[in-house]
N, C-alpha and C positions, 0 to 999 in steps of 0.2 A: 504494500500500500504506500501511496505518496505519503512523506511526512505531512500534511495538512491539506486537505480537500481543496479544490481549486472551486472555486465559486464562478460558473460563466456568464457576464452579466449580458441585459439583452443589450441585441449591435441596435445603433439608430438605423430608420427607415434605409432600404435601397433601392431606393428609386434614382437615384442620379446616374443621370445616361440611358438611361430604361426607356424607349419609344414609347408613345403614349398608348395604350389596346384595349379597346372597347370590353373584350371579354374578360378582360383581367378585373377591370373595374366592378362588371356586371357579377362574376365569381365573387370577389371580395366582399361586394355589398349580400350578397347573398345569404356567404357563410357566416358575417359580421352580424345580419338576422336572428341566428342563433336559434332557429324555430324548426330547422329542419336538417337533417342529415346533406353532403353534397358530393357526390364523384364529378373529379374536374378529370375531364379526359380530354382527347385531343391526337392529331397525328403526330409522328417521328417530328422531332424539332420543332415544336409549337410553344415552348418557353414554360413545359409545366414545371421544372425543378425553381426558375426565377419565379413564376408566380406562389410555390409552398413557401421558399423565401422571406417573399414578401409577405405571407400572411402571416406566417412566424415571426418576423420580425417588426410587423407593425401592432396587431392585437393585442389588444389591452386585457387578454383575458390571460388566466393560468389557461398553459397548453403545456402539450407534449408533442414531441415530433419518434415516429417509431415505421421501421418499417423489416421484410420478411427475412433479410440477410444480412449477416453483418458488415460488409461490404458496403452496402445501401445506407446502412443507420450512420457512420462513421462517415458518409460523404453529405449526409445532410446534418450532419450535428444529433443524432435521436441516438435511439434504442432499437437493440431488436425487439420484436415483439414478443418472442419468447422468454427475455430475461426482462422489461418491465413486467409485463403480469405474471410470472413463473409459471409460465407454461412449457409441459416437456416437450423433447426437441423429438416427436413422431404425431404420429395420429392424437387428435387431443379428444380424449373424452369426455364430458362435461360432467361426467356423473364423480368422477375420481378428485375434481377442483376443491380444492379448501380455501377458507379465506384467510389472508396475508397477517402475518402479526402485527406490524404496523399500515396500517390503513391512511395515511395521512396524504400521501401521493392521491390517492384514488380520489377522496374524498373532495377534495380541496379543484379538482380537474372539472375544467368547462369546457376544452376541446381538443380531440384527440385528432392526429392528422396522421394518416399512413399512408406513409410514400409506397409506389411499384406496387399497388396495391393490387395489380391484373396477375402477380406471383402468391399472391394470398387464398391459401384453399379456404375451402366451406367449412369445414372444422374448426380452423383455425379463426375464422371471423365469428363463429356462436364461440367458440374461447372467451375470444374479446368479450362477449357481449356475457356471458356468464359470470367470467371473473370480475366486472364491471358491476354486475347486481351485487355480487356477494359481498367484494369490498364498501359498496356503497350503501348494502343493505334496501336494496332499493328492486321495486316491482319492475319496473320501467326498462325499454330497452337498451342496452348499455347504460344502465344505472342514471339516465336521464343527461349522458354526456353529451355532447354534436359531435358525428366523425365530420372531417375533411379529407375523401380519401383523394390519390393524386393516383394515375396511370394510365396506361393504353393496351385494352383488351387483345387487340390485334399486333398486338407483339411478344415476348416470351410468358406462355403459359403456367401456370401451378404445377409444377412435380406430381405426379402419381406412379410411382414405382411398380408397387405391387399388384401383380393381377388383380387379387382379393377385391383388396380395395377399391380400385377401379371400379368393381363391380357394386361396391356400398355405396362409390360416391352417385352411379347413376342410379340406381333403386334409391338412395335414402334423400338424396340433395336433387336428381336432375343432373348431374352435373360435378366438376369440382371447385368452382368456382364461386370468390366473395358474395357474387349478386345471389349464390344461386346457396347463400346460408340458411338455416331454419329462421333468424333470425327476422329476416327482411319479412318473412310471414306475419308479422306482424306489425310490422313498420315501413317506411318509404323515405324515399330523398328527392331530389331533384340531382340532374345532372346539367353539366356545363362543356359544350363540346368547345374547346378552342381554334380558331381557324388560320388564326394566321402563324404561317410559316417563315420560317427565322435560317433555317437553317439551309434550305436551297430554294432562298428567297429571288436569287436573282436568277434561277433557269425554271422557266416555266414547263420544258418540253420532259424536265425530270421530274417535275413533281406530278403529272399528268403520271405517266408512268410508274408510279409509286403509285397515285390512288390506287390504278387498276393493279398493282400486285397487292398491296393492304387488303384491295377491294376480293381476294383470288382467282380474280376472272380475268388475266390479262390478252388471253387469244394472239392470235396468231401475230399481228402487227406490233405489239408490242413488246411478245417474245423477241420478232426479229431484232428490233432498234437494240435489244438489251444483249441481244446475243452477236452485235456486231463489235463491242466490247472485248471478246473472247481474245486472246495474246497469249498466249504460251511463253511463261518465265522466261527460257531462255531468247527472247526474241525484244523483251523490253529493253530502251533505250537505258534506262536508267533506274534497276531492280530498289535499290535505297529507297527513292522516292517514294513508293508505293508500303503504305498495311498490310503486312498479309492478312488477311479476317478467314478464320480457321472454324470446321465445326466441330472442334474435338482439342480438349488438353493436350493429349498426344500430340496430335498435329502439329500444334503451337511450340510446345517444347521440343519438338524436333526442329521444327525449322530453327527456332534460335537457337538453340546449341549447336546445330553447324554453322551458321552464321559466324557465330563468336568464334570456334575454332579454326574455322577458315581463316581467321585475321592473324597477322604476324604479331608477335611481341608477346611480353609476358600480362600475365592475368594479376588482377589484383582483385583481393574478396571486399567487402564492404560492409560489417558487421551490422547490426540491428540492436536498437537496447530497448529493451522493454520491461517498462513499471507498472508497479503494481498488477491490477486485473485488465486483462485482455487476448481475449480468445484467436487464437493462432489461425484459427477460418476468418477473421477480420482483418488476418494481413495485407495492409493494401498492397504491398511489395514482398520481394523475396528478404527473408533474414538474413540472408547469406547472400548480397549480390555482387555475381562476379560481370567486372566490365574490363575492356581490355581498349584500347586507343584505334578507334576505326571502328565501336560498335554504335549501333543508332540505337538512341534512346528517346523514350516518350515521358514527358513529365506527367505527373498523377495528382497537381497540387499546384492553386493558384501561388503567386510569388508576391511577396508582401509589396515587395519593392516594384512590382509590375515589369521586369524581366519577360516572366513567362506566364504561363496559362495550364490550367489542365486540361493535356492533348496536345501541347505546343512537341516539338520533335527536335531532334537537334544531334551531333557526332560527336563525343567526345574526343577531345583530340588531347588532355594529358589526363596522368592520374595520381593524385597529390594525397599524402596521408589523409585529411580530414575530408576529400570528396575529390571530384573529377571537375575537369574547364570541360564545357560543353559549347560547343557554334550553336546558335541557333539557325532555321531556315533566312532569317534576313543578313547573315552575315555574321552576327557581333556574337562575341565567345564571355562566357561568366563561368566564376567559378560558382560548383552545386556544393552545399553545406546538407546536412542533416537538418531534417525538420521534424516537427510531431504532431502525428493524428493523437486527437483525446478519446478515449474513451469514457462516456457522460454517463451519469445516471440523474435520474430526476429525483428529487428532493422536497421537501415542504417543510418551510417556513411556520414555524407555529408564532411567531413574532410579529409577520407583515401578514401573514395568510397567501402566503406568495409560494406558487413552486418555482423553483429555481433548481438550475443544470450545474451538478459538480463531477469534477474528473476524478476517477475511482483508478483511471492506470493511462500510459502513455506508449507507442511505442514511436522511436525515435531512429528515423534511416533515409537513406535520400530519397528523394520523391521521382525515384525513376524506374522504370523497368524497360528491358530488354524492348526493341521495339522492330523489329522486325514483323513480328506477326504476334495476332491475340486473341482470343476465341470469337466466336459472334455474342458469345454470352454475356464475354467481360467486355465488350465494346456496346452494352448497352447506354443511353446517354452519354456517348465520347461524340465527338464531331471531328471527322478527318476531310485533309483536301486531296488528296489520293489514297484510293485504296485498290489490292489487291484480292477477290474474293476467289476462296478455295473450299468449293463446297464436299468434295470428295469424291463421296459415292452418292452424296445428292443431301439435298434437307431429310431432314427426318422428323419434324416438330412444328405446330402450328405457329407462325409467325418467325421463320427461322430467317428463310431467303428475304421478306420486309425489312427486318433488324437489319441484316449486312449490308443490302443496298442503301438502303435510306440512313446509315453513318457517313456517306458521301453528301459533299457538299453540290456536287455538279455531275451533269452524265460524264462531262469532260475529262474528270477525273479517277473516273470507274473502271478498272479492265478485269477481267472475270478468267476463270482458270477455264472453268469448263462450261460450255452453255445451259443457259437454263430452262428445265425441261416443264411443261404442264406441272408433273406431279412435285415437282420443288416449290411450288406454290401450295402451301397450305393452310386451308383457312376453316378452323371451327366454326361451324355455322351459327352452332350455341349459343356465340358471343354476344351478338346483337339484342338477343336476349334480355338483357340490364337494363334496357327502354323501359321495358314493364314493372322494373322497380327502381329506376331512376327515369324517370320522362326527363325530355327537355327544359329547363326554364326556358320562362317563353319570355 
C-alpha cells in the first residue's frame, strides 16, 4: 500500500478546444435530468470517451466512473466493475451477493457511469442492479441510482465462453447482452445516438463505407473499393509506417518479436514498478519492456507537456538508463521518462458527504509499447493514420472487421493483408434490439 492514500481531486471542466455538438449538449442535459437511466451510443469515432469526460468532470453530483476491464477502468480514471461492487470474476449469480460491510460508497452514489458498456453481459448488469439494492437497502432499480452507460453495440461483443452458458444466456436473458438484463424488465432509459464523426471526418467516401460494414450488408461494390486496398507486406513502400491490427495475441506477439530481433544492436529491458494494489491484467504495458534502437513505438498516455498523445508513434533512436529518445512522426526526438497509471478506488467522505477517488496502488513504466502490430481488441478507441489489417483466416466475432477498419482515419490510409470476404462481416442482429429498452430521445 502507498504510505498515504492519494486523494484525486475533480479536474475543472474540459471543454477548451472541444467543437461545439448539439448531441453532447442534448446527452448532458439529459442525464443532468436525473429522472431517467441513458445509453449514449454512437459510431466508431463519435467522441463518446470526451463526452463521459465531460460528464464526469462537470456534475455536481457524487458519481462513479466503472467499466468491464481493467484496461478500460484505468484509461478512464474508474473501476472495474467487478472490484467496486465485489463481484466475482465468472458468471454472477445474484442469489450468492451479500451486502458490503461498509456501505458508504453505495449509499452516498447518485450516478453511476459505465464505460464499453456493449462488453457488459446480462448477468453482470442484474449484478449491478442487485448489489445496488442491497447496499442501498432499497426496493428500486439499482437502488434508485441513474446509470450513464457509454458504448457501441456494433462493435466488440460480451465474452460467452462456455457452450452451457451460451445456452442460459439465450433461454434465460434472450441474449447476452446489458439491454437484454432481467433488470431493464422493469425499468427503461432513453438512448442518445451521437452522429457526428470526428475521427474520418474529412473522407466522406470512408465513412459511407463503414456504415454499410457496421450496417453488415456491405454487397458487392463496397466489398470491391475495400478490397482494392489489399498489398501484400512484402510489396509496401514503406512497412514502419503502417499498424499491423492483428486478430489474435499470437499474431501480435509474433510479428513484434521478429520485428525487434531483426534490428541490429543490443536490447535493453525497461523494468516496471508497481505499488501497492494493482492487478497484472491492468497492465497497460509490458513489465518487462525490451526496446532496442530502430524499434517503433506507440505511446499509450497523453504527455503533460503536450509532446505527444495517446497513439502518437515515433523510432526510438537511443537508449538511456532512465528511458529511450524517441523521433516523433513530425521530426522532433524527446526523451521518454516513466510515468504512472493510478489505480483508484472510490471513497466517501463522511465529512463533506462527498465521494471522492483515492489511489490504492500505482504502477510506474514508460508509456510505450512495441508498435508494430496490436490486436483488433486492444486497438479499440486508438485512432491511427495508417494501418495494416491482418485478419488471418478471417473475423471470427461480431463487430471484429468494423473495429479494425474504422481505427483508420482515411480509406487513404488503409491497406488490408487479405481481402475481405461477405462472411468477415459480422453483425448480430440482436443488437438493434436496445431501441425497445432504450428508445431515442427525441
Amino acid at each position: 500500500m502507498p504510505d498515504a492514500p492519494v486523494q484525486i481531486p475533480r479536474k475543472p471542466p474540459v471543454r477548451d478546444g472541444l467543437e461545439p455538438n448539439a448531441d453532447f449538449d442534448r446527452a448532458l442535459a439529459l442525464i443532468e435530468g436525473g429522472d431517467q437511466h441513458v445509453f449514449i451510443t454512437g459510431r466508431a469515432g463519435t467522441g463518446k470517451t470526451t463526452l463521459l469526460h465531460l460528464l464526469r468532470d462537470e456534475t455536481t453530483r457524487n458519481v462513479a466512473v466503472v467499466a468491464p476491464t481493467g484496461l478500460a477502468a484505468i484509461s478512464v480514471g474508474g473501476q472495474t466493475i467487478h472490484s467496486f461492487f465485489r463481484l466475482p470474476p465468472r458468471f454472477v449469480d445474484t442469489r450468492e451477493l451479500r451486502a458490503m460491510r461498509h456501505t458508504g460508497v453505495m449509499k452516498a452514489l447518485d450516478l453511476l457511469i459505465i464505460d464499453e458498456v456493449s462488453m457488459v453481459r446480462a448477468d453482470l448488469m442484474d449484478g449491478i442492479d442487485h448489489a445496488l439494492r442491497l447496499n442501498r437497502r432499497s426496493d428500486e432499480p439499482f437502488g434508485g441510482v441513474q446509470l450513464a452507460m457509454f458504448g457501441d453495440l456494433w462493435q466488440l461483443p460480451p465474452v460467452v465462453r462456455e457452450a452451457e452458458l451460451k445456452e442460459y444466456f439465450d433461454e434465460t436473458y434472450g441474449g447476452p447482452y446489458f439491454f437484454q438484463a432481467l433488470v431493464w424488465r422493469g425499468c427503461a432509459g432513453r438512448s442518445v445516438d451521437l452522429g457526428k464523426i470526428y475521427r474520418q471526418k474529412d473522407d466522406a467516401e470512408f465513412r459511407r463505407i463503414l456504415q454499410h460494414i457496421r450496417d453488415g450488408e456491405p454487397g458487392e461494390e463496397i466489398l470491391e473499393a475495400l478490397n482494392e486496398r489489399v498489398v501484400p507486406k512484402s510489396r509496401l513502400a514503406d512497412p514502419d509506417s503502417h499498424i499491423v491490427l492483428t486478430a489474435t495475441n499470437d499474431a501480435a506477439f509474433r510479428e513484434n518479436t521478429r520485428r525487434l530481433m531483426a534490428l541490429p544492436g543490443k536490447a535493453k529491458v525497461y523494468a516496471a514498478e508497481v505499488s501497492g494494489k494493482f492487478d497484472t491484467a491492468a497492465f497497460p504495458t509490458e513489465p518487462a519492456l525490451t526496446l532496442k534502437v530502430g524499434a517503433k513505438v506507440m505511446f499509450l498516455k497523453n504527455d503533460a507537456d503536450r509532446r505527444w498523445i495517446n497513439g502518437s508513434w515515433g523510432i526510438v533512436t537511443a537508449l538511456g538508463d532512465d528511458g529511450p529518445k524517441v523521433q516523433l512522426e513530425d521530426g522532433t526526438e524527446h526523451e521518454v521518462g516513466r510515468t504512472a497509471w493510478e489505480n483508484l478506488v472510490y471513497q466517501y467522505d463522511r465529512g463533506t458527504k462527498q465521494i471522492t477517488r483515492e489511489q490504492v496502488g500505482a504502477y510506474k513504466q514508460l508509456p510505450l509499447r512495441l508498435g508494430w502490430a496490436i490486436t483488433i481488441h486492444k486497438s479499440q478507441g486508438q485512432t491511427f493514420d495508417r494501418v495494416y489489417i491482418d485478419l488471418g483466416r478471417g473475423a471470427f466475432s461480431h463487430g471484429q472487421t468494423y473495429v479494425a477498419l474504422s481505427r483508420c482515419r482515411s480509406l487513404a490510409g488503409l491497406v488490408l493483408a487479405h481481402p475481405v470476404r461477405q462472411e468477415d462481416v459480422i453483425l448480430d442482429e440482436q443488437i438493434g434490439d436496445y431501441r425497445r429498452v432504450f428508445p431515442p430521445a427525441v
